[in-house]
Biotite code that builds the C-alpha atoms (Angstrom):
import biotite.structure as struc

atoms = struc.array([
    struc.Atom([57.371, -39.810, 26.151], chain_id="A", res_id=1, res_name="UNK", atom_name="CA", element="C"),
    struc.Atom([60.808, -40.862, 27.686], chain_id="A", res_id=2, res_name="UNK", atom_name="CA", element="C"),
    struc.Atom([62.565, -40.163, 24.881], chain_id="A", res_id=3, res_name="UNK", atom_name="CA", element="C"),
    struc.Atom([61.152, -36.661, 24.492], chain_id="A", res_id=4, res_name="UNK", atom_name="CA", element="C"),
    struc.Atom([61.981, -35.785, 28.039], chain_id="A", res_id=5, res_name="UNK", atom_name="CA", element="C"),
    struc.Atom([65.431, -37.395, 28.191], chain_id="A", res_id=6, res_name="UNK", atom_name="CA", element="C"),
    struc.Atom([66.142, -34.479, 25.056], chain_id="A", res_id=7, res_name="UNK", atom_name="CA", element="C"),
    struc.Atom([65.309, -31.480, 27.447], chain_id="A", res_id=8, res_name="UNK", atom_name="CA", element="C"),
    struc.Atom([66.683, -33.537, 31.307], chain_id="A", res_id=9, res_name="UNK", atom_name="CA", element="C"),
    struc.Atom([69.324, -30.484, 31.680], chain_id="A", res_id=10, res_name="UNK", atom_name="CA", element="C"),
    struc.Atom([66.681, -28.180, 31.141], chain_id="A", res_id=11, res_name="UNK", atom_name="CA", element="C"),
    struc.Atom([64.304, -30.308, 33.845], chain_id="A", res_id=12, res_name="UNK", atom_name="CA", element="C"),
    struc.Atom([66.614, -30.907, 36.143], chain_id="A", res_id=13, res_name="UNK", atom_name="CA", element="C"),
    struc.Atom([67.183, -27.094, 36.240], chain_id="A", res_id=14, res_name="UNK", atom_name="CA", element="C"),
    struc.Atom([63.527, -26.179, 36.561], chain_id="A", res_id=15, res_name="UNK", atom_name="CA", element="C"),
    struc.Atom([63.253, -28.542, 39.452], chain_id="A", res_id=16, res_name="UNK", atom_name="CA", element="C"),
    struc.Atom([65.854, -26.820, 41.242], chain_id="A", res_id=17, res_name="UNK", atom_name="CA", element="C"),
    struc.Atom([64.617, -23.342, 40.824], chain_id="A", res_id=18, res_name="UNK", atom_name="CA", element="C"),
    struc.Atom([61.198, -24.548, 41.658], chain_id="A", res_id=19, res_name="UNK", atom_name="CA", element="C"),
    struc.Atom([62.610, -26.329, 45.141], chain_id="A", res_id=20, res_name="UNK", atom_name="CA", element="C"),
    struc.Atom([61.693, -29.892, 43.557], chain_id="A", res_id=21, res_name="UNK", atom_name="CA", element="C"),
    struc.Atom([62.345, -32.718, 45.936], chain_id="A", res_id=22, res_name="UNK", atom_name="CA", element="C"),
    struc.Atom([62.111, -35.738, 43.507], chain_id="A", res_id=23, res_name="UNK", atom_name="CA", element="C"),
    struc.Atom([60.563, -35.512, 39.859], chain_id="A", res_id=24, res_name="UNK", atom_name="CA", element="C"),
    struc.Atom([59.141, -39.004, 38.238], chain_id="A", res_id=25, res_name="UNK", atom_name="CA", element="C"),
    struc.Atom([57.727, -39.492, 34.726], chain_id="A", res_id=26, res_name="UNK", atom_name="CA", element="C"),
    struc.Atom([54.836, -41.799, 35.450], chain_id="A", res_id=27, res_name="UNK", atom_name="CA", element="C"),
    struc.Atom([53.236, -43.794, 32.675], chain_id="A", res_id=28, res_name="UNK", atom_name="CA", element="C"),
    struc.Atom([49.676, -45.236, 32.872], chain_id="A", res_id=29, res_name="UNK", atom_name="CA", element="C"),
    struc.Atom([46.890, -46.446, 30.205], chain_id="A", res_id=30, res_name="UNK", atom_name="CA", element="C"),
    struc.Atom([44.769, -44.702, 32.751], chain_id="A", res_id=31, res_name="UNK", atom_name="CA", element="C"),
    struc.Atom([45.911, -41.410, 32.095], chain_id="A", res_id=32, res_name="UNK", atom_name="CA", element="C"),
    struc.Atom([46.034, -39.052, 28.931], chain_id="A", res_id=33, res_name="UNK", atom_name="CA", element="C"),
    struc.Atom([48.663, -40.235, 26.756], chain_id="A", res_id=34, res_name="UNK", atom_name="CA", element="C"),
    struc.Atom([48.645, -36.917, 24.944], chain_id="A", res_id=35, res_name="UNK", atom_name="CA", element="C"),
    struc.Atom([50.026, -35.426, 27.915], chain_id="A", res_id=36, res_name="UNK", atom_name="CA", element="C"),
    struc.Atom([53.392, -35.477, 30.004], chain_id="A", res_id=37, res_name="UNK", atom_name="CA", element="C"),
    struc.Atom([52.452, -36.589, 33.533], chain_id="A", res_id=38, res_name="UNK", atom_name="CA", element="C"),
    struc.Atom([55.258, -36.147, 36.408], chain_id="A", res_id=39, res_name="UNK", atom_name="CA", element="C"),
    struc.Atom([55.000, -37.326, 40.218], chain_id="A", res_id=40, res_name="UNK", atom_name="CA", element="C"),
    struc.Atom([56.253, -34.551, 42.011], chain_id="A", res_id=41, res_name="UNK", atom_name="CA", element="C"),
    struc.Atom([57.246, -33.930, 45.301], chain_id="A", res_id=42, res_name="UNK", atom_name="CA", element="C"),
    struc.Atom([58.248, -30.099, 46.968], chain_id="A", res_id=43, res_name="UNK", atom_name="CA", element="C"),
    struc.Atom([60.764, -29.661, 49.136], chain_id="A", res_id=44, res_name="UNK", atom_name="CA", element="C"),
    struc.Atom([59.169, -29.199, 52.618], chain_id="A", res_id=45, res_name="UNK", atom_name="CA", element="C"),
    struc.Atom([60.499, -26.147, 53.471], chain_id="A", res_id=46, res_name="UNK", atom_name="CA", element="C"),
    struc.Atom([58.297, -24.001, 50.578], chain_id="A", res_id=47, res_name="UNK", atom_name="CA", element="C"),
    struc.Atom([56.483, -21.433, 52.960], chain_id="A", res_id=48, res_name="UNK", atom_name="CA", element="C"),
    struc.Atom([52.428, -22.282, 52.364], chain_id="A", res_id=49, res_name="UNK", atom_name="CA", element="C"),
    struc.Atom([52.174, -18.828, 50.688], chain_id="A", res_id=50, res_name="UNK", atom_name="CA", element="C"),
    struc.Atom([54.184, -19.453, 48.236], chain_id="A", res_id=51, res_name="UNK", atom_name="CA", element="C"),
    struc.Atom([53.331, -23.084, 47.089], chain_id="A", res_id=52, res_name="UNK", atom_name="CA", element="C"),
    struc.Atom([50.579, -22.348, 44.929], chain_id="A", res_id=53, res_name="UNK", atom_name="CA", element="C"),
    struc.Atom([52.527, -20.129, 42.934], chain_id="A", res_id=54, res_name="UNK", atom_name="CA", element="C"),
    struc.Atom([55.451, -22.331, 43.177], chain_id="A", res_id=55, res_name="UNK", atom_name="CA", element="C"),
    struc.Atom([53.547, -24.782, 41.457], chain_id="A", res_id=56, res_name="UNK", atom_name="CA", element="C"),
    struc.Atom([51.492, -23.223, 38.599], chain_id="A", res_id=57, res_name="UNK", atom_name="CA", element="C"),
    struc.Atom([55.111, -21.757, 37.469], chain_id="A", res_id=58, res_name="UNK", atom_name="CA", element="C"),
    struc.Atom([57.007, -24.838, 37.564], chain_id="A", res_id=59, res_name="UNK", atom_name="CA", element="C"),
    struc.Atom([53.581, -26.663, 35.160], chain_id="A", res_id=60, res_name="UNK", atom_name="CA", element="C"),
    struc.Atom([53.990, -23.653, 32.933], chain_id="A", res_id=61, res_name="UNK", atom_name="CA", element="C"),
    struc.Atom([57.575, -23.713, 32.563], chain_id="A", res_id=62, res_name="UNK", atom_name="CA", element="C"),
    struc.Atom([57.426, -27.516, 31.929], chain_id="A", res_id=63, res_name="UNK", atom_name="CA", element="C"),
    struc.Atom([54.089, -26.632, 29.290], chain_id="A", res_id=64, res_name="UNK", atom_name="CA", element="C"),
    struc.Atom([56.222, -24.562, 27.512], chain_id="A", res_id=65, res_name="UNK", atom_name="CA", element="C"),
    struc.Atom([59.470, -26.801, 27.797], chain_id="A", res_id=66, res_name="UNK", atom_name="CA", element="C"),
    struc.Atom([57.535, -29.575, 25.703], chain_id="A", res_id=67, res_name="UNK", atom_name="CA", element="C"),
    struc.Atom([55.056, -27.723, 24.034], chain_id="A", res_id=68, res_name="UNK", atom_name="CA", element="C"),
    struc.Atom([51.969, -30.077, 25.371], chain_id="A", res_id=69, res_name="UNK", atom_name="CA", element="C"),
    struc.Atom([49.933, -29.501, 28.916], chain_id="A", res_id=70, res_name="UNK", atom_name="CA", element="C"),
    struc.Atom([52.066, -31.210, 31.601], chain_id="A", res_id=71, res_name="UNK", atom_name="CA", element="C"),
    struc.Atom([50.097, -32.696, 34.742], chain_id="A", res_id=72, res_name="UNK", atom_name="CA", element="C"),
    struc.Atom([51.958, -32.542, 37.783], chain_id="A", res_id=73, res_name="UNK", atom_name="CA", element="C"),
    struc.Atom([50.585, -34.976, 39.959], chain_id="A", res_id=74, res_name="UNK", atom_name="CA", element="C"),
    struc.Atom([51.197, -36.029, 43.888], chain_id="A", res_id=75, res_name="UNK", atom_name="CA", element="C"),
    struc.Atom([50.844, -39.158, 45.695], chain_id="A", res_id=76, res_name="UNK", atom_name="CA", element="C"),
    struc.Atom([47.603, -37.731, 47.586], chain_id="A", res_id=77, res_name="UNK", atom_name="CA", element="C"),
    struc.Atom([46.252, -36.690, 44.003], chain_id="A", res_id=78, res_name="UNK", atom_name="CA", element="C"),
    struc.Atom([45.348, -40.504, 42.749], chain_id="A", res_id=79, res_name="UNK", atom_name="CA", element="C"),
    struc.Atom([41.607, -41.601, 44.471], chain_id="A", res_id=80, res_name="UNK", atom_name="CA", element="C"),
    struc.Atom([42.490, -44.996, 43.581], chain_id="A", res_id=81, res_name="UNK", atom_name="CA", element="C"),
    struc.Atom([45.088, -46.782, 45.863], chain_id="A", res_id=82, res_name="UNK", atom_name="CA", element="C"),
    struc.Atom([45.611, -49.367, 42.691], chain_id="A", res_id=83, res_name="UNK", atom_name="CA", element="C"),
    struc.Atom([46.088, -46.657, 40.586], chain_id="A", res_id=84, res_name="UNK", atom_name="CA", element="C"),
    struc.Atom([48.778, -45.112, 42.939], chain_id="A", res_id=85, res_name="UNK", atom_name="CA", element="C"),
    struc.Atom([50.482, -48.664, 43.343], chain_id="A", res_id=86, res_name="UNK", atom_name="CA", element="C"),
    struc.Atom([50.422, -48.978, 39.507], chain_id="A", res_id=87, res_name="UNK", atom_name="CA", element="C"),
    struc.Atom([52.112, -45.745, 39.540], chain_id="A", res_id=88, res_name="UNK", atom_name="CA", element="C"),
    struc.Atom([55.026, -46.127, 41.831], chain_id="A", res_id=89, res_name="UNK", atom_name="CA", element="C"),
    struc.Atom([56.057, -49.200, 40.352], chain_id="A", res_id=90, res_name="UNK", atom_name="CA", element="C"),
    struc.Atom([56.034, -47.660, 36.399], chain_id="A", res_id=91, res_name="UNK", atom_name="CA", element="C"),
    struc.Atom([58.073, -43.881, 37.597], chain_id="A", res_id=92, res_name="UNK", atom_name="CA", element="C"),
    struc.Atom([61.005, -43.130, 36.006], chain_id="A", res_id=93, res_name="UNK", atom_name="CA", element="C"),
    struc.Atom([63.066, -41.089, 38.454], chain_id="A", res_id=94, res_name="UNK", atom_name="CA", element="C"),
    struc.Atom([64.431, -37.494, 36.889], chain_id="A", res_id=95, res_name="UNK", atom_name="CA", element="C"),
    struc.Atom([65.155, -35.668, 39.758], chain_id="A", res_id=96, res_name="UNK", atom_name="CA", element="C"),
    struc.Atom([65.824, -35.804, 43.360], chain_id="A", res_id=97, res_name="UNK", atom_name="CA", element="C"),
    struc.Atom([67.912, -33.682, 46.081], chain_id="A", res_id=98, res_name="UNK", atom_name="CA", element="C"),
])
């Protein structure tokens, strides 16, 4: 999966900016679909609530198309499992960050 998304990083790195991206991570985790691309994602805080839901469906369908495959974007508060989270963290790859 690295390799994939190292060939498309200018194209990333320029969706994360339009999308007001804070930091971008490729996780990796047995626990998670392997047939997917997962990313940790955090917004930049100053997205007004109105617009964050829309923020964030187009910035998952510009990365879906980007790579062809369903991308999961997750955040820290998405993982139920603290362990899992941990895991996480540890395994990112950092791609993006303001």
């Amino acid at each position: 999966m690295v390799i994939e998304i190292a060939k498309h990083i200018n194209q990333v790195q320029a969706l994360c900016e339009k999308h007001k991206v804070k930091e971008l991570s490729a996780i990796e985790n047995s626990r998670l679909d392997q047939d997917q691309v997962h990313f940790l994602v955090r917004f930049n805080a100053d997205i007004p609530t109105m617009h964050y839901a829309d923020n964030y469906c187009q910035l998952q369908d510009g990365f879906n198309s980007l790579f062809g495959k369903t991308v999961t974007l997750w955040f820290e508060k998405s993982f139920p499992d603290l362990n899992q989270l941990e895991e996480v963290k540890k395994s990112k790859r950092l791609l993006f960050e303001v």
